[in-house]
C-alpha positions in Angstrom: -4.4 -13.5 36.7 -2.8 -13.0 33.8 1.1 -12.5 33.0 0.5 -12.2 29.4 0.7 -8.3 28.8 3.4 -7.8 31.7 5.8 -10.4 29.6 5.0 -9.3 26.3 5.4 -5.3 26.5 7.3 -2.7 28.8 5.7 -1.3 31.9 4.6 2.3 30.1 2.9 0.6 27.0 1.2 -1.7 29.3 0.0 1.0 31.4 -0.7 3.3 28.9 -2.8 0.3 26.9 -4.5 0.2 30.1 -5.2 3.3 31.5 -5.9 4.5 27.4 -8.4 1.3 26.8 -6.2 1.1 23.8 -7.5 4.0 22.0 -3.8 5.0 20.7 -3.2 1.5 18.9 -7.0 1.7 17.7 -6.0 5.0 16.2 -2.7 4.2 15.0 -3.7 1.2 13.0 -6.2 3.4 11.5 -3.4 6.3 10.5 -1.6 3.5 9.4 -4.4 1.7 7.1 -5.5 5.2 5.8 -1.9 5.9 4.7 -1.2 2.3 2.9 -4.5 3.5 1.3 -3.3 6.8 0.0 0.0 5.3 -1.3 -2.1 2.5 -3.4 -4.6 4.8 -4.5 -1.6 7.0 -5.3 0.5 5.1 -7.4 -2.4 3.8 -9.0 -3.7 7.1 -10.4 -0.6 7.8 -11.7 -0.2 4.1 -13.4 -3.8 4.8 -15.0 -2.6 8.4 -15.9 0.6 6.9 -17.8 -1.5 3.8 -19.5 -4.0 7.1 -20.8 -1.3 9.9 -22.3 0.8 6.7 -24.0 -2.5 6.0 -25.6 -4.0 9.5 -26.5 -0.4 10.4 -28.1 0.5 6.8 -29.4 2.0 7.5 -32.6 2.3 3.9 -34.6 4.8 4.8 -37.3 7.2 5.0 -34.0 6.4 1.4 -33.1 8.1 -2.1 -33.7 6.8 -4.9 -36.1 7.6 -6.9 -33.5 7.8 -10.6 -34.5 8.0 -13.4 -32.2 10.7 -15.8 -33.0 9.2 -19.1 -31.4 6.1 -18.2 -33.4 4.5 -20.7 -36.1 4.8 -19.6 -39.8 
């Protein structure tokens, strides 16, 4: 026999688990994965959008001559 699933989770989500052959938590780790997904894919569209517009309007009289101090001369 074993204790394992009786110890580590309440009657109802052992039962359902059971009774369900674990279809919910198969499906909600899929929700889950597809929505990390959407948020990466997300925030990476719009990082890729920004790096695009900064360099289809960059206008270089605006910029810096930037010189690094702890460079050679």
């Amino acid at each position: 026999m074993n204790f394992t699933p009786a110890i580590l989770s309440c009657s109802t989500c052992r039962v359902t688990m059971i009774d369900g052959g674990g279809d919910a938590a198969g499906w909600s780790i899929f929700f889950l994965l597809i929505v990390i997904l959407a948020m990466i894919g997300g925030i990476s569209f719009f990082m890729i959008r920004l790096v695009r517009r900064e360099k289809a309007h960059f206008d270089p009289t605006l910029s810096d001559d930037y010189v690094n101090p702890n460079a050679s001369r």
